[in-house]
C-alpha positions in Angstrom: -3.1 62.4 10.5 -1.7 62.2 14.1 -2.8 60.2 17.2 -3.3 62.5 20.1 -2.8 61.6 24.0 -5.1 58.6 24.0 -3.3 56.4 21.2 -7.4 56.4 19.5 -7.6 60.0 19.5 -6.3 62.1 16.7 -6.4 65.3 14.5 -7.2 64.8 10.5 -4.9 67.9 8.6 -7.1 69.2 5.3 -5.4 72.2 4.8 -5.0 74.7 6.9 -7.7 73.2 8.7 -7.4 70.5 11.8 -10.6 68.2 12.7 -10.6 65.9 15.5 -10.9 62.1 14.8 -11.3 58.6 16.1 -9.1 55.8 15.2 -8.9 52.1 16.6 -8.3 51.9 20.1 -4.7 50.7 19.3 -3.5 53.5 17.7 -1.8 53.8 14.5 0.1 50.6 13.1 2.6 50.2 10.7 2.2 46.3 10.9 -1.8 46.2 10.4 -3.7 42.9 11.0 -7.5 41.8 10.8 -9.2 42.3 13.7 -5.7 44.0 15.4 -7.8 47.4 16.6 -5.4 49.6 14.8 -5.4 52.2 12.1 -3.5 51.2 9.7 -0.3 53.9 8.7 0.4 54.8 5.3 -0.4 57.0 2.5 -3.8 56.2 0.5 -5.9 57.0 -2.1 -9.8 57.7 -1.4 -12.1 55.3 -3.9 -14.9 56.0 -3.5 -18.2 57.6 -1.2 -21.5 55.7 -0.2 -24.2 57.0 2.0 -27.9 56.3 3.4 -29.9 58.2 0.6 -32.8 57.7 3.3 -31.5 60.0 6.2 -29.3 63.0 3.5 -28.6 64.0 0.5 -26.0 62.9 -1.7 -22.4 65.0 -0.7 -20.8 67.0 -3.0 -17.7 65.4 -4.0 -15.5 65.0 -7.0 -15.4 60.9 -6.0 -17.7 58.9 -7.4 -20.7 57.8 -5.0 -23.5 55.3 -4.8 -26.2 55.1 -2.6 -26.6 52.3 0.5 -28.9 49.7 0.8 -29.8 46.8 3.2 -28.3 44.3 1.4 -24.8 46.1 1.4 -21.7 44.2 3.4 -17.9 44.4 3.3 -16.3 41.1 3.1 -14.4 40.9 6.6 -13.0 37.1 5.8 -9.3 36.6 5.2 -10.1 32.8 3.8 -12.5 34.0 0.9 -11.6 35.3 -2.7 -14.0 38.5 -1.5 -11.7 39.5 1.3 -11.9 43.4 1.6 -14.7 43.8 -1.2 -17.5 45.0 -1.1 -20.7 41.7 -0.8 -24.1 41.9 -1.2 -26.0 40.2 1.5 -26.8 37.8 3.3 -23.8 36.2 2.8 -21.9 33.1 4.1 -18.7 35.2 4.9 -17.7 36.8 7.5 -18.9 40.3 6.8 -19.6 43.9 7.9 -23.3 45.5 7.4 -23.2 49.2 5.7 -26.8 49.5 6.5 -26.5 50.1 10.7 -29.5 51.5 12.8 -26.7 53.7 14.7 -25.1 56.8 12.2 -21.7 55.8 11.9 -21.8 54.6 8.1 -24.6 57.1 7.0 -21.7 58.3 5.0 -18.5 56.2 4.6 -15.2 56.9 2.2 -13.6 54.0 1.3 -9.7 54.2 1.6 -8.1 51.6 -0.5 -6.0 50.5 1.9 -5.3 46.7 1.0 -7.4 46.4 -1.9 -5.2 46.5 -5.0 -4.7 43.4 -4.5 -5.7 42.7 -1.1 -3.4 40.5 0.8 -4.9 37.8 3.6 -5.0 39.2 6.9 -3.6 42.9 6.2 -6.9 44.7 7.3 -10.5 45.0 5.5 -13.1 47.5 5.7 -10.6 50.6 6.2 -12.9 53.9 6.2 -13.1 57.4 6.5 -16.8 57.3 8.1 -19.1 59.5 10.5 -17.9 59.7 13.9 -19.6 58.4 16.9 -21.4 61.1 19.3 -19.1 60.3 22.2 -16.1 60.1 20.0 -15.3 56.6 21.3 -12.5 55.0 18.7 -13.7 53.1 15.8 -12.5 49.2 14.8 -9.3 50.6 12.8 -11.1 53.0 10.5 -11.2 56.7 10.8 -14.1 58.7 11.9 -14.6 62.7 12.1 -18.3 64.0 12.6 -20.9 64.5 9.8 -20.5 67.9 9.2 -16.5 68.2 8.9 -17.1 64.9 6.7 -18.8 66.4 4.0 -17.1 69.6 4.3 -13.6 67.7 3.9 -15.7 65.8 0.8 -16.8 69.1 -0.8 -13.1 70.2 -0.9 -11.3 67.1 -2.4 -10.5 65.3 -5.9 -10.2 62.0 -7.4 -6.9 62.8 -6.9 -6.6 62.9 -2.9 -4.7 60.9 -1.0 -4.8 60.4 3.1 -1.6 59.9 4.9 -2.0 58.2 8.6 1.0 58.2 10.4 
């Protein structure tokens, strides 16, 4: 993956094939922080896929998946023991909400960046996730639209890593 001429604008590489993206509005970083705007660089393994069983079907995909539901967050809070885990809600911590009115997490991949074991203040809640209509950037994760997601899910193995750079 490579940012384009707006440092939140890039082009994901499965294959032979190339699919515009959204990244943080600060580009790619090697030095990622919480709350920095960037996309963190590096190689990573996909975990895992989660979607909104309400609005589509479960995607084909080697990785293991789950449904959503309201209560679903993603511990966003450097000074708790769930930093960049997933938190059922409501919670006390800082936190983001899986379940969102707009489309954008309707189906997410998480990439484990900073999760085994996460380290305070390195980044949280890093996904591969639905891309918005207007293909503004996304808070640090990467977005590419719904159709080219499951496509890119259809094709892919527990094996699969992402490299950002």
């Amino acid at each position: 993956m490579r940012a384009l001429g707006n440092r939140w604008q890039g082009k994901l590489l499965v294959g032979t094939s190339v699919i515009p993206c959204s990244l943080g509005p600060a580009g790619i970083s090697h030095r990622k922080r919480e709350g920095d705007g960037a996309t963190p660089a590096g190689t990573f393994r996909l975990e895992a896929v989660m979607f909104r069983s309400d609005r589509k079907a479960r995607p084909l995909s080697a990785l293991g998946s789950r449904p959503l539901c309201p209560r679903d967050g993603w511990c966003d809070d450097p000074a708790s023991t769930n930093y960049n885990q997933p938190v059922n809600l409501p919670s006390a911590q800082s936190h983001e909400h899986l379940w969102r009115n707009d489309t954008l997490y309707d189906l997410i991949v998480v990439i484990d960046h900073n999760r085994h074991p996460a380290r305070k203040r390195k980044g949280s809640a890093i996904f591969l996730h639905v891309r918005d209509p207007a293909g503004a950037p996304t808070a640090g994760c990467i977005a590419v639209d719904a159709a080219a997601l499951r496509r890119v899910l259809a094709r892919i193995s527990g094996r699969t890593s992402i490299t950002i750079g």
